[in-house]
C-alpha positions, 0 to 999 in steps of 0.5 A, a space after each residue: 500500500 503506497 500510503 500510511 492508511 487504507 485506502 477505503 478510509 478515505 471514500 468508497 468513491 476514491 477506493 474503487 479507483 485506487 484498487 485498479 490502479 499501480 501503487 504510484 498512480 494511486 499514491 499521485 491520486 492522494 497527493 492531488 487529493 491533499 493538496 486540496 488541504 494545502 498549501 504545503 511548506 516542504 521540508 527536504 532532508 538528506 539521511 535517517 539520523 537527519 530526519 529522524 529527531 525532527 519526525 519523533 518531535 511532538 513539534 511534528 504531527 502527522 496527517 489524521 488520514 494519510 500520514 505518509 505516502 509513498 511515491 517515485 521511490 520517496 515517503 513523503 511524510 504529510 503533516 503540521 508543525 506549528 499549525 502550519 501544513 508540510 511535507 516532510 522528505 529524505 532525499 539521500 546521499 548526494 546531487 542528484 538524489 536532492 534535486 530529484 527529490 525536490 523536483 518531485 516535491 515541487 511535482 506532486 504537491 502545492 509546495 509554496 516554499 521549501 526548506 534544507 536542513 541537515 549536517 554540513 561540515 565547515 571550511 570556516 576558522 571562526 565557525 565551531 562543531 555545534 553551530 547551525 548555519 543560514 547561509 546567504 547564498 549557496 553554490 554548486 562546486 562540482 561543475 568543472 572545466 579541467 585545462 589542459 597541461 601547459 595553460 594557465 590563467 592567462 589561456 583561454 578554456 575549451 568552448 570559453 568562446 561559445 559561453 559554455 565555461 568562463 574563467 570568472 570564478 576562480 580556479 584551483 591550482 594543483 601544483 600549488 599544493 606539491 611538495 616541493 611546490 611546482 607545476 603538476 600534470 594536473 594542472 588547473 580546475 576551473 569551477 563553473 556556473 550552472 546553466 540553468 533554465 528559470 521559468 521566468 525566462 525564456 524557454 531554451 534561452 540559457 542563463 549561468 548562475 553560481 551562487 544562489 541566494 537564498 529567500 531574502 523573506 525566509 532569510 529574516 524571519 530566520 535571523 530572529 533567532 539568533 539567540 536559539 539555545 543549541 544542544 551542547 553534549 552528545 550524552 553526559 561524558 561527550 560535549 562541546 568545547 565551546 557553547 554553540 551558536 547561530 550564525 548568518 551570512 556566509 556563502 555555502 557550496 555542495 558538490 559530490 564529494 565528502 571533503 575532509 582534506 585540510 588543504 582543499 578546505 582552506 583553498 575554498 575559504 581563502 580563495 572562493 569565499 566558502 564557508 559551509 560545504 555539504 552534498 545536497 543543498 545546491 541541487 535543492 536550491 537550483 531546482 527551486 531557483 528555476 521553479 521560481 519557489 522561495 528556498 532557504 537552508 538550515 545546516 548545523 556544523 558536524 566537522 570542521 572538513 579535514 581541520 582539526 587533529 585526529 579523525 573527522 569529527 562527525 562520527 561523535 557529533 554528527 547525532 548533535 548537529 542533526 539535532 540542531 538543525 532539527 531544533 532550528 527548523 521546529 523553532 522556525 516554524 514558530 516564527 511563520 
């Protein structure tokens, strides 16, 4: 069954129809149906340690009827925080996963806005384990252009002339980073702006954008709390060394890669202003920005992204930084 209740529970008419149906198509039936019921916030998540402390809140109350549906390889958790209706999605590991999901999201229910939250890791020498982040604006590092050996700066890239790369973002430098210092085969990686196509543009008029903002309405509503107490300890013997705190401003970055390199991570604070890095909140915001639909991340710090000594942090803290960011996100709710 592709929902949390039977189906005859909500009409004989509805039942008859669903009953002759593939599981999805009827899971899209019900979608329709609740959006009778809408508008919706949604809220896209990427892993189960992630979702998990926001569906146990009593904060977050499931639908009376049809709790959760399943569809296109999602659970969709349909509910209210605050009073206000939304659904609740984990997406996965990665780009991809989060830009499918948000599309399909935006698809099969009248979603007005959508909200990231989750874990991210931090390039930051100011920011701490703990913190929980509202990035401004967030960027896609994994588009590359990779210059041949023997080019530099100075050279333009392959297909520069025709739009499709520039050399305006910046590039890194991998000889930089040899010791001894010197050239390398690989030579330069130029990253990239996404080609994207806004429906409040012209259809197969391209644009590029590389950083995106985030909803300046949804940015100052989040901004009144600042003064959010955080959890502090993982258990009674396992805290912070520091009180955690709210933080706004910074610019973000997700790509496909888990960064816990201490070089990469200062190459990308230094030299391409970041300061949060994660996998999923890019693609989530790309989609919304072409969708036209108000779009804002919430992420808390697990790990410092190869700072630090000893292994990467978030296999102590990575349970405390979702449960900030969940806490974050039901005292959001508060504000709307």
């Amino acid at each position: 069954m592709p929902c949390g209740i039977p189906l005859h529970s909500l009409g004989g008419k509805l039942w008859f129809l669903a009953e002759a149906l593939p599981s999805n198509k009827t899971a899209f039936i019900l979608s329709q149906r609740l959006n009778r019921e809408g508008p919706y916030v949604g809220l896209v998540v990427p892993n189960p340690f992630e979702i998990a402390p926001l569906l146990s809140k009593t904060v977050f109350k499931p639908h009376p009827y049809v709790p959760w549906l399943d569809l296109a390889g999602r659970r969709f958790h349909v509910g209210t925080i605050e009073g206000q209706k939304v659904v609740v999605v984990m997406c996965g590991l990665a780009m991809l996963n989060s830009g499918i999901t948000t599309q399909q999201l935006l698809d099969f229910f009248d979603v007005t806005q959508v909200i990231l939250f989750g874990i991210a890791g931090t390039t930051d020498p100011n920011l701490n384990i703990g913190d929980t982040t509202v990035a401004k604006y967030w960027a896609h590092t994994g588009l590359w252009n990779w210059q041949r050996y023997g080019q530099g700066p100075n050279d333009p890239l392959s297909l520069e002339s025709s739009g499709d790369y520039t050399r305006k973002f910046g590039y890194l430098n991998i000889g930089t980073y040899d010791v001894p210092k010197g050239t390398n085969l690989l030579n330069n990686v130029w990253y990239q702006p996404e080609e994207v196509y806004p429906v409040t543009g012209v259809p197969e008029v391209r644009q590029h954008v590389f950083f995106l903002p985030v909803d300046e309405k949804l940015y100052e509503t989040a901004k009144k709390l600042v003064d959010l107490e955080l959890v502090s300890c993982v258990n009674t013997t396992t805290c912070l060394n520091s009180k955690p705190k709210v933080v706004f401003g910074m610019n973000g970055a997700s790509a496909n890669v888990f960064i816990d390199n201490l070089a990469y991570r200062q190459f990308l604070y230094y030299d391409l202003n970041i300061s949060l890095v994660d996998m999923e909140t890019a693609a989530a915001a790309l989609v919304c920005y072409e969708a036209n639909i108000p779009f804002i991340a919430f992420r808390s710090l697990s790990d410092l992204a190869g700072g630090g000594t000893g292994a990467n942090q978030i296999s102590i803290f990575g349970d405390l930084a979702a449960e900030n960011a969940a806490l974050f996100v039901s005292s959001f709710f508060k504000l709307l």
